[in-house]
Residue, then its C-alpha position, 0 to 999 in steps of 0.5 A: x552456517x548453512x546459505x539459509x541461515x546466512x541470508x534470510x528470504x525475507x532480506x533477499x532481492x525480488x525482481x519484478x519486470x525491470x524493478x529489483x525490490x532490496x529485500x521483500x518488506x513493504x510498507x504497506x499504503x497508510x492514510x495519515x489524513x494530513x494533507x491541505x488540498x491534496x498536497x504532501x507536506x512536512x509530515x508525509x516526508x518524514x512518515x515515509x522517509x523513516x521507513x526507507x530501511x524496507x525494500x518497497x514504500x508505499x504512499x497512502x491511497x492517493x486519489x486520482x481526483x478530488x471527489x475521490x478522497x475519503x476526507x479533505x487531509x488526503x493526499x492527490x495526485x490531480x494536479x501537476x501541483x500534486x505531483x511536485x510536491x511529492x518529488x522530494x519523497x520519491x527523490x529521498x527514497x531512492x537515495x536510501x536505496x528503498x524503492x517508492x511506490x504510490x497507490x492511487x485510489x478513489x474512495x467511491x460512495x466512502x468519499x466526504x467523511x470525516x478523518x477517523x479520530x473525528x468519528x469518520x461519520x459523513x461530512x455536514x454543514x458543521x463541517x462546512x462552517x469549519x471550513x471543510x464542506x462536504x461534496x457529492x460522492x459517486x458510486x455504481x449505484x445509489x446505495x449508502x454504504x451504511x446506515x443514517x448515511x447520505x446515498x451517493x450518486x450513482x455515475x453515468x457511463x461518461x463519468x465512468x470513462x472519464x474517471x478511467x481517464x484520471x486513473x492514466x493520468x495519475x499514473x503518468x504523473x506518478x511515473x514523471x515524478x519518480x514512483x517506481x511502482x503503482x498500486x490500483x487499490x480495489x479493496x476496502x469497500x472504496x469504488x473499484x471494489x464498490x463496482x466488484x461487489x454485488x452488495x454495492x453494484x446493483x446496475x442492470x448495465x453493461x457495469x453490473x450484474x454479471x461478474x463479466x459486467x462488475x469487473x469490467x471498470x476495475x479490469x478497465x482501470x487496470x488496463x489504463x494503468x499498465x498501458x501508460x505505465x512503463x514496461x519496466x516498473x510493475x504494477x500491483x493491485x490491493x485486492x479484498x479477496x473476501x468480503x462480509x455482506x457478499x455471498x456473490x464474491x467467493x474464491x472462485x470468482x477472485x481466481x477469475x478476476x485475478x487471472x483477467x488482471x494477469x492477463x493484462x500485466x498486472x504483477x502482485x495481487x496485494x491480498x487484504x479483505x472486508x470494507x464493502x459492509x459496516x462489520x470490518x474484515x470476514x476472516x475467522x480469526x482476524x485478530x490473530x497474527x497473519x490473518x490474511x495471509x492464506x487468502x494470499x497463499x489460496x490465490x497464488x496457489x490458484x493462478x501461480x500469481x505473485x501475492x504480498x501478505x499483509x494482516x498482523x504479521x509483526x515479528x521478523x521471524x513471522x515474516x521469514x516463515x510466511x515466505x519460507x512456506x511459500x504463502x506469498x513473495x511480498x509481506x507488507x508491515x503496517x500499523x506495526x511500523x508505525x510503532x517501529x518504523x525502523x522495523x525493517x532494519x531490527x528485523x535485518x539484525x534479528x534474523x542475521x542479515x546485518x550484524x555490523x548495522x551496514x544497511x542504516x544510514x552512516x550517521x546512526x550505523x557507525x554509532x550503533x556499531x561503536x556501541x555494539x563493540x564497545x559494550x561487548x555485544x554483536x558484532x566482532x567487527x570493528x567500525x571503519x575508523x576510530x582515528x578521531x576518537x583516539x586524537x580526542x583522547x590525546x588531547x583531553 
């Protein structure tokens, strides 16, 4: 068997600054809307503790303060409070060798709605007598982000440097309560993209108008982030590289951003699209398998950057060949593990890079690997003992 073959790119080791990633699957950030006031719980341990077989596991957007969420069950990261009740997570993670990351976010003009299966419409006074009241969401410019909703307020330039101030203290809070990595998320339409985009940024300021004024908030953000963050752990940022609605925000200006953020020691540019209009994603094809991935491939190709994929990619061998062709050095699973959330150890077994189920966790691995021999498929190599089971046999 060639090298190739025996060791799969995707279940190879990454190294990023002091952080060596496993293997290159990512569970990619994923609101799950369950949160009281901020706080994880039962919940948000098990979603993220099953994932542990990927290399990299993100928390969903975590707002850096409390106006910053998109509804009253998503996680913060605000508070003290907050950040204990995280700990266990990070803690767990790490003991089943995956590293934890946390992406920190504020949803802008998008804050004060309803969860998604409730139909995600803006907070009213029903909600209120529910006993979830909406609260004034913020934005570069007073501009609904659809129709029928109620416009934000559009920030001052003192909210604006204290709202960087809460992007430092949210990740000093995330590296004391043990993330190894960070994720600035400028995309989807929430308010770092809302500053980036022509379409929701129409300030005449030193905030907006220019590229140079729309990416000085993001880029401002970044640079908060990676000063208080450690040499050692990286820091990536999820970046709409092409959005509906927005002829001003083209390849050529995300090349520029991207390189601004290089600049400043951001180390992964995670490539997703659309949010800052009401019509979803920009991409032709968009509901093919690996949708996105070219934008990633464009802006490594552009600023020799390090890029994750992200968008439909499913299958293990899809994965494989995205890194193959060099489109990006990260691929980031989604909703498809969800579905499977131990899709990073099938993956391992289907592309042959755990054939006797050494990277599960002892309780479930040995069984597997018992049933694997027993049955006549899989592995030809036996699992470390059976002495138990032949003293059970003696004594029935």
């Amino acid at each position: 068997m060639s090298e190739s073959a025996a060791t799969p790119l995707l279940f190879t080791p990454l190294e990023l600054r002091g952080i060596e990633l496993p293997n290159r699957v990512v569970i990619s950030p994923m609101c799950q809307y369950s949160a009281t006031n901020g706080l994880a719980n039962d919940w948000h341990f098990q979603h993220l503790g099953r994932f542990a077989g990927a290399g990299l596991v993100f928390t969903e957007a975590t707002a850096v303060e409390a106006r910053g969420r998109i509804t009253h069950g998503d996680l913060g990261i605000w508070s003290d409070d907050h950040a204990e009740a995280l700990r266990r997570i990070t803690r767990y993670l790490k003991d089943r060798g995956a590293v934890p990351g946390i992406q920190l976010a504020h949803a802008g003009r998008k804050a004060s709605s309803r969860r998604p299966w409730d139909g995600g419409a803006a907070l009213d006074d029903s909600d209120a007598a529910a006993g979830e009241p909406p609260w004034e969401s913020v934005a570069p410019s007073a501009i609904s982000p659809f129709d029928g909703a109620r416009p934000p307020r559009a920030l001052d330039a003192r909210e604006i440097a204290a709202i960087v101030d809460a992007w430092g203290s949210a990740a000093l809070r995330a590296h004391e309560t043990g993330f190894e990595v960070v994720e600035i998320h400028a995309a989807h339409g929430y308010l770092l993209h809302q500053f980036l985009s022509a379409v929701s940024n129409r300030r005449d300021d030193a905030w907006g108008g220019s590229l140079e004024n729309r990416m000085r908030l993001p880029l401002r953000v970044a640079e908060r982030v990676r000063r208080v963050w450690p040499r050692e752990k990286p820091v990536f940022l999820r970046l709409s590289a092409s959005d509906e609605g927005d002829p001003s925000w083209t390849m050529d200006e995300v090349a520029v951003f991207v390189g601004e953020l290089q600049k400043l020691g951001v180390d992964i540019i995670d490539c997703s699209s659309g949010g800052i209009g009401a019509h979803g994603f920009a991409i032709r094809g968009r509901r093919e398998p690996g949708f996105q991935v070219g934008l990633a491939e464009e802006i490594r190709r552009r600023t020799g950057v390090r890029t994750m994929g992200v968008g439909l990619i499913t299958g293990a061998r899809q994965a494989e060949d995205i890194l193959r062709r060099g489109q990006c050095d990260l691929v980031a699973i989604g909703r498809e593990a969800l579905y499977d959330p131990y899709w990073a150890l099938h993956a391992a077994r289907e592309l042959g890079a755990d054939p006797d189920f050494r990277l599960w966790p002892n309780s479930y691995g040995w069984w597997l690997a018992y049933r694997s021999r027993t049955v006549g498929t899989g592995s030809e190599t036996p699992p470390a003992t059976f002495s138990y089971l032949e003293e059970e046999r003696t004594h029935r």
